[in-house]
C-alpha atoms as a printed R data frame, in Angstrom:
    type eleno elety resid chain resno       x       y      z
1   ATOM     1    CA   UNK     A     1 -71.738  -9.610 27.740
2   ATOM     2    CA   UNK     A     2 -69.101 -10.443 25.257
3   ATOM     3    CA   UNK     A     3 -66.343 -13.458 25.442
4   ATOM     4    CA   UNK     A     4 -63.574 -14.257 23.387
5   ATOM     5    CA   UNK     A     5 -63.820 -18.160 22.486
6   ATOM     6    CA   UNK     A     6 -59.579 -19.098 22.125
7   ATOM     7    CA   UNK     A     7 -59.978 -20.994 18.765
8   ATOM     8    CA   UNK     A     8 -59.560 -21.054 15.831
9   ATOM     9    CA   UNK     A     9 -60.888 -24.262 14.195
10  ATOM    10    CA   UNK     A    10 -63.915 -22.405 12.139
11  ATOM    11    CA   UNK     A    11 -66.254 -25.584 13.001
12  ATOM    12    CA   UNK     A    12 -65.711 -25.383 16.881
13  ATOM    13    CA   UNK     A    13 -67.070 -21.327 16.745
14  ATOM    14    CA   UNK     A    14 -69.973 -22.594 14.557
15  ATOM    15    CA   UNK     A    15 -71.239 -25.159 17.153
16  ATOM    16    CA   UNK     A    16 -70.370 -22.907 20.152
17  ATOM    17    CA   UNK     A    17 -72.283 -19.689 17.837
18  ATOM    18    CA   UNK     A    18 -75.718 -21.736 17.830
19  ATOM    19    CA   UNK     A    19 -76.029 -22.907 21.162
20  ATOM    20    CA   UNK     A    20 -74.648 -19.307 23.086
21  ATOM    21    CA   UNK     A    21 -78.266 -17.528 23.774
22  ATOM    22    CA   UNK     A    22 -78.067 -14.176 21.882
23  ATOM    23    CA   UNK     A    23 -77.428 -11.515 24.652
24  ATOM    24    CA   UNK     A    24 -74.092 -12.922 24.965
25  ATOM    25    CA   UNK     A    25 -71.475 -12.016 22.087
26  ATOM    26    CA   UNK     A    26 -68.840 -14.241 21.443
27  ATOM    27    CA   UNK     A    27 -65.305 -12.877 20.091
28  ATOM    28    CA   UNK     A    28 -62.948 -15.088 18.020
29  ATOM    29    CA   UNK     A    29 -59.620 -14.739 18.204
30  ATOM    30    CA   UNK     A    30 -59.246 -12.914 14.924
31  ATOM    31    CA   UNK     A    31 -61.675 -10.030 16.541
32  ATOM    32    CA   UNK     A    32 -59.398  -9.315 19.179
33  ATOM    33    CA   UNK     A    33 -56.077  -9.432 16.355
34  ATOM    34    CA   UNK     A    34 -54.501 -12.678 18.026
35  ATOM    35    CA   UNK     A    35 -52.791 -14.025 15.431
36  ATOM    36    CA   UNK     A    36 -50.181 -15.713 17.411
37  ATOM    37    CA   UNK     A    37 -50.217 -19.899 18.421
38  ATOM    38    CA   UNK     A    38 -51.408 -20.153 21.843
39  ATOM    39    CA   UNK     A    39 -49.659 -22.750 23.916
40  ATOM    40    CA   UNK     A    40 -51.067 -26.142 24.819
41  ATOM    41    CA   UNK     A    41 -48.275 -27.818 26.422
42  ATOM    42    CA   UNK     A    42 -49.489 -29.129 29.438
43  ATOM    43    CA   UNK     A    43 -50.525 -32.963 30.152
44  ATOM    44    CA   UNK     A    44 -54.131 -32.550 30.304
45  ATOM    45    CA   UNK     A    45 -57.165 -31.688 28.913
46  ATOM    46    CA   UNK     A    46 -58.003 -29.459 31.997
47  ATOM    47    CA   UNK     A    47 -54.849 -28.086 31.916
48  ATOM    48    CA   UNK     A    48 -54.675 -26.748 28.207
49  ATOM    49    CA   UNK     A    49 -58.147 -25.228 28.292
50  ATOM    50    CA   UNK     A    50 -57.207 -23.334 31.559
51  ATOM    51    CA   UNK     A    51 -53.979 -22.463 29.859
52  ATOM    52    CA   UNK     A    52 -55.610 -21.202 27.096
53  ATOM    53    CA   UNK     A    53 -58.208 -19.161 28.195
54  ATOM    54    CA   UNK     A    54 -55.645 -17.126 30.696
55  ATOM    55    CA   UNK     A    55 -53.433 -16.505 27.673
56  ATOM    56    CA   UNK     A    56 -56.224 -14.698 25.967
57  ATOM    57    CA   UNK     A    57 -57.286 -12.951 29.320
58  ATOM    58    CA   UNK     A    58 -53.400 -11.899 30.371
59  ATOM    59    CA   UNK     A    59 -52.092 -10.602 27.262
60  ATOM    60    CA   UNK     A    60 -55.759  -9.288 25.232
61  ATOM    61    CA   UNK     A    61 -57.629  -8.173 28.604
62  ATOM    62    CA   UNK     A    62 -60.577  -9.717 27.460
63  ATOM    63    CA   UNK     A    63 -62.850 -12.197 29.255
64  ATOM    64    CA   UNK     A    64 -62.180 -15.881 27.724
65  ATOM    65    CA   UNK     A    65 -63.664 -18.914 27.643
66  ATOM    66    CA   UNK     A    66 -61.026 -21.897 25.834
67  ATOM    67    CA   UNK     A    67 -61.740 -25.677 25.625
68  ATOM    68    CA   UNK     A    68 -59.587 -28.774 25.061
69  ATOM    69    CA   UNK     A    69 -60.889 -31.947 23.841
70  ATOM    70    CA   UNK     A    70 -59.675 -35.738 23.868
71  ATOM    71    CA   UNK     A    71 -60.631 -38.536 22.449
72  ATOM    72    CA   UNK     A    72 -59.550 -41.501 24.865
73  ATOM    73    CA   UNK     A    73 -59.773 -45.164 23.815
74  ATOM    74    CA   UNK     A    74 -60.079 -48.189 25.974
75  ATOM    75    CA   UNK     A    75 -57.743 -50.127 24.992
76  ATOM    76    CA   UNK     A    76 -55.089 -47.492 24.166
77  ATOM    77    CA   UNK     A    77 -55.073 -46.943 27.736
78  ATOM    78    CA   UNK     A    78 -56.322 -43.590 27.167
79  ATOM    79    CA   UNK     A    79 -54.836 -42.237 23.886
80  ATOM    80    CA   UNK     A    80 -54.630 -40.214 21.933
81  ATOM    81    CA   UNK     A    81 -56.204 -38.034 24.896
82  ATOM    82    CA   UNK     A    82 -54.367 -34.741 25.289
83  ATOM    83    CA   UNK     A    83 -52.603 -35.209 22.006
84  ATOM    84    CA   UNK     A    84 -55.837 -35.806 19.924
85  ATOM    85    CA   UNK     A    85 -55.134 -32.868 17.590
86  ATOM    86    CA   UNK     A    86 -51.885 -34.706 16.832
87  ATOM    87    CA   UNK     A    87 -51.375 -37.758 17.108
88  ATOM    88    CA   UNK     A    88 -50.138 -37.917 13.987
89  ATOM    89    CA   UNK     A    89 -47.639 -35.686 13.783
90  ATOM    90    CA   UNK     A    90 -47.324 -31.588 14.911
91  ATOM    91    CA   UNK     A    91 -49.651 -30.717 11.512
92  ATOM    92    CA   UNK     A    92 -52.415 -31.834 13.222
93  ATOM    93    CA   UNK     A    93 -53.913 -33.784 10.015
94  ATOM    94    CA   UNK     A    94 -57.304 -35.241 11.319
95  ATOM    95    CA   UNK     A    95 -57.158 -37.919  8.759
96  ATOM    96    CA   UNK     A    96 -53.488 -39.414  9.574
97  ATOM    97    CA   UNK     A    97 -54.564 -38.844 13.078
98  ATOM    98    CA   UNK     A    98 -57.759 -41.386 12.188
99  ATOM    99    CA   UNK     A    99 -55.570 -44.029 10.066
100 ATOM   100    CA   UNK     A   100 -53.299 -44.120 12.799
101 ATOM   101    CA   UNK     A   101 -55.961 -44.735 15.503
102 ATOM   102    CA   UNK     A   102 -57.723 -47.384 13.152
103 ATOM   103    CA   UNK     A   103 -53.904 -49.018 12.504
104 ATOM   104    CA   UNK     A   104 -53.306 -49.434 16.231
105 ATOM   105    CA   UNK     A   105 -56.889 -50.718 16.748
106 ATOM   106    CA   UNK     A   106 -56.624 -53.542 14.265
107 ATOM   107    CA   UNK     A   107 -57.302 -56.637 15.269
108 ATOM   108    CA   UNK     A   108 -58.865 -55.286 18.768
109 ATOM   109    CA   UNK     A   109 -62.148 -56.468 19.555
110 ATOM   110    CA   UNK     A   110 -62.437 -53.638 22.305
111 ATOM   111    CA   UNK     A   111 -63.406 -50.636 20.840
112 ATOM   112    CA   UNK     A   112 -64.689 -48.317 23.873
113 ATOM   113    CA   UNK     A   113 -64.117 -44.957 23.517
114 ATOM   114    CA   UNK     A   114 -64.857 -41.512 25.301
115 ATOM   115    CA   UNK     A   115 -64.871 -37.770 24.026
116 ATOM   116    CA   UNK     A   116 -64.043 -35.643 26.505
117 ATOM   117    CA   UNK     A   117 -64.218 -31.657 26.679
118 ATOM   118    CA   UNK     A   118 -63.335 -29.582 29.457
119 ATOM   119    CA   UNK     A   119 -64.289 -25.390 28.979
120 ATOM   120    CA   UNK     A   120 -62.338 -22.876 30.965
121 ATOM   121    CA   UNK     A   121 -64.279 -19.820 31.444
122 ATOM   122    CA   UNK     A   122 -61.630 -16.950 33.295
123 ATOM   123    CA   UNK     A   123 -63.886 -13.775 34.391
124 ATOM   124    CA   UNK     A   124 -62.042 -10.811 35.376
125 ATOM   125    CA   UNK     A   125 -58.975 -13.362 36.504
126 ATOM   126    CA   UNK     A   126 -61.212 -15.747 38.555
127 ATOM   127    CA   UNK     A   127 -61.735 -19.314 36.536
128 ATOM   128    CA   UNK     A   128 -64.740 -22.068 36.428
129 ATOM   129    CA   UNK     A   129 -63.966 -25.351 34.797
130 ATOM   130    CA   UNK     A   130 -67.344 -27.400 32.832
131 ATOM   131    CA   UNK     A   131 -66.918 -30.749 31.701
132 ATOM   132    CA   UNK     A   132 -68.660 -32.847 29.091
133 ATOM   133    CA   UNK     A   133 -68.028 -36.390 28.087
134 ATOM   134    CA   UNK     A   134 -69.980 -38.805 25.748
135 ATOM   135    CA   UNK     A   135 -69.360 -43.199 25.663
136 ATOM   136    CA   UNK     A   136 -68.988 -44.612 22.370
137 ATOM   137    CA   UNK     A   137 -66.783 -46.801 20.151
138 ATOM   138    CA   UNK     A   138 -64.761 -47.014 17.463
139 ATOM   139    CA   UNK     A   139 -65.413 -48.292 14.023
140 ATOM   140    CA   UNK     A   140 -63.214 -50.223 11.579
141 ATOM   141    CA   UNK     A   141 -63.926 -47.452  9.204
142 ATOM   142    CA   UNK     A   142 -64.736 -43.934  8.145
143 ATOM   143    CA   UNK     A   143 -68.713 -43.299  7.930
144 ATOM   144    CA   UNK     A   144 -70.064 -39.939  7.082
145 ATOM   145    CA   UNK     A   145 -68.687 -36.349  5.460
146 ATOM   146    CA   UNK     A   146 -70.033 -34.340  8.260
147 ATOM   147    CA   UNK     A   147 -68.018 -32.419 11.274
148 ATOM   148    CA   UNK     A   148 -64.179 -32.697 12.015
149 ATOM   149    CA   UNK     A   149 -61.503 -34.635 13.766
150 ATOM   150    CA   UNK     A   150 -62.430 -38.244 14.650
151 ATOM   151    CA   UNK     A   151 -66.339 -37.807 13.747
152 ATOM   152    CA   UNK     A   152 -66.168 -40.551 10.992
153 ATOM   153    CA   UNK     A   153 -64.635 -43.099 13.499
154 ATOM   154    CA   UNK     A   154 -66.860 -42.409 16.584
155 ATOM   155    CA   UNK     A   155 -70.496 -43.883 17.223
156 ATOM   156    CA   UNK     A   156 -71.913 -42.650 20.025
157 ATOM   157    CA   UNK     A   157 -73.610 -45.204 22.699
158 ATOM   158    CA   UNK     A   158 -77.315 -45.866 21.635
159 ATOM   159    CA   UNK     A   159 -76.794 -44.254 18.515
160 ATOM   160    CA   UNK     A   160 -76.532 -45.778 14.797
161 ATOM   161    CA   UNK     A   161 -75.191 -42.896 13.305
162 ATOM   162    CA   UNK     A   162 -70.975 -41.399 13.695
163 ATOM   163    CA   UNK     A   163 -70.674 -37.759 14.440
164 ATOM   164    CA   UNK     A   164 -69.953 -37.505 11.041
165 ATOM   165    CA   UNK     A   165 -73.275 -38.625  9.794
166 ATOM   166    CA   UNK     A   166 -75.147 -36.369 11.714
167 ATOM   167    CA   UNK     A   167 -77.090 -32.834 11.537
168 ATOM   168    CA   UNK     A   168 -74.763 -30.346 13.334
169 ATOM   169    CA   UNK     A   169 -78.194 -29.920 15.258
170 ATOM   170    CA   UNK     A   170 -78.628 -33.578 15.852
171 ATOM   171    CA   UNK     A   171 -74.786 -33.614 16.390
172 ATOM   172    CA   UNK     A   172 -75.192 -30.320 18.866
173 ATOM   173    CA   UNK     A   173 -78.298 -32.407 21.158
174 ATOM   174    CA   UNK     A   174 -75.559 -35.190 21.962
175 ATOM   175    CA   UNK     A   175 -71.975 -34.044 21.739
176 ATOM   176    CA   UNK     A   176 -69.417 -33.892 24.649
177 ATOM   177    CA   UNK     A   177 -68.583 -30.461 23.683
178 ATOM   178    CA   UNK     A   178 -72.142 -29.444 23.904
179 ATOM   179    CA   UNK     A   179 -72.793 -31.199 27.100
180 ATOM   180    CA   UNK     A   180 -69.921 -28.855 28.343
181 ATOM   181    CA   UNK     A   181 -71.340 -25.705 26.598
182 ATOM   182    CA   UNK     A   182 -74.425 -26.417 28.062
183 ATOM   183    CA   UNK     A   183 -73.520 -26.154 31.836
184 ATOM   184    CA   UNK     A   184 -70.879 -22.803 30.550
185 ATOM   185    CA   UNK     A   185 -74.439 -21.017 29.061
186 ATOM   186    CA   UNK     A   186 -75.774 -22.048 32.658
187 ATOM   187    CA   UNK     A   187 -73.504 -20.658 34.733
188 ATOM   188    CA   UNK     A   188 -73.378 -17.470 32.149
189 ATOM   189    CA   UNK     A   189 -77.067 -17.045 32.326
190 ATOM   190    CA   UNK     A   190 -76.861 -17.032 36.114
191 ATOM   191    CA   UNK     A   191 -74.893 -13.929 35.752
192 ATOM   192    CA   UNK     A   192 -76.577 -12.012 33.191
């Protein structure tokens, strides 16, 4: 069985590489020659991965699967959610996306926060949504040179360690994204 995973953040294929079983080959989008941005412009997280994945499907006749993530805070009524990537501006630089985040959290005492990942698998046109979602907080500061994105700013619950300071395999045990990845090798393995 072989899958193209519509991505092309290097660290996102690495996670997804080591917790696929082997029968199943995953595709990235330079295998398949799509070189091209692939829109995200809907208002969800839902929405973009499904959006994703049939671009892929439609124009590279390939079987897909295509996640979207979010970080949503508390007490940002949800932000930067859907616009995670860029917050900051359309370069999507992770670490003015964090400085703004810890900016508009100054002075907050509520720091609750949720990662949220939502994989859309389309086979042969037909689509099945997983979810994954982890509870954590925010912390006043960066901690840890590890993984990508908001990592260094999110603790999850019950743990004393940010994304950032974990083993990708410690990182890959807990993560929203493989919670998600999880119930997608699940439902793959049922067909296999």
């Amino acid at each position: 069985m072989k899958f193209v995973f519509a991505t092309r953040n290097k660290h996102k294929v690495t996670e997804i590489q080591l917790l696929i079983p082997a029968p199943i080959r995953v595709l990235s989008l330079h295998d398949v020659n799509c070189m091209e941005d692939i829109p995200e412009t809907t208002p969800t997280i839902e929405g973009n991965a499904s959006q994703k994945a049939y671009y892929v499907y439609e124009k590279y006749h390939h079987n897909c699967f295509a996640d979207d993530t979010g970080l949503e805070i508390e007490a940002l009524g949800g932000k930067p959610g859907v616009k995670s990537a860029r917050y900051a501006g359309d370069e999507s630089d992770s670490e003015k996306n964090i400085a703004k985040v810890l900016t508009e959290l100054e002075g907050i005492a509520n720091r609750n926060a949720r990662f949220k990942t939502v994989i859309s698998l389309v086979i042969d046109g037909r689509e099945v949504q997983f979810e994954g979602t982890i509870y954590g907080t925010i912390l006043d500061e960066r901690r840890g040179e590890k993984g990508f994105g908001y990592d260094s700013i999110f603790a999850p619950l019950n743990h004393p360690h940010t994304f950032a300071e974990m083993d990708l395999e410690e990182k890959n045990k807990i993560s929203h994204r493989a919670l998600a990845v999880n119930k997608l090798v699940e439902y793959l393995n049922k067909l296999a």
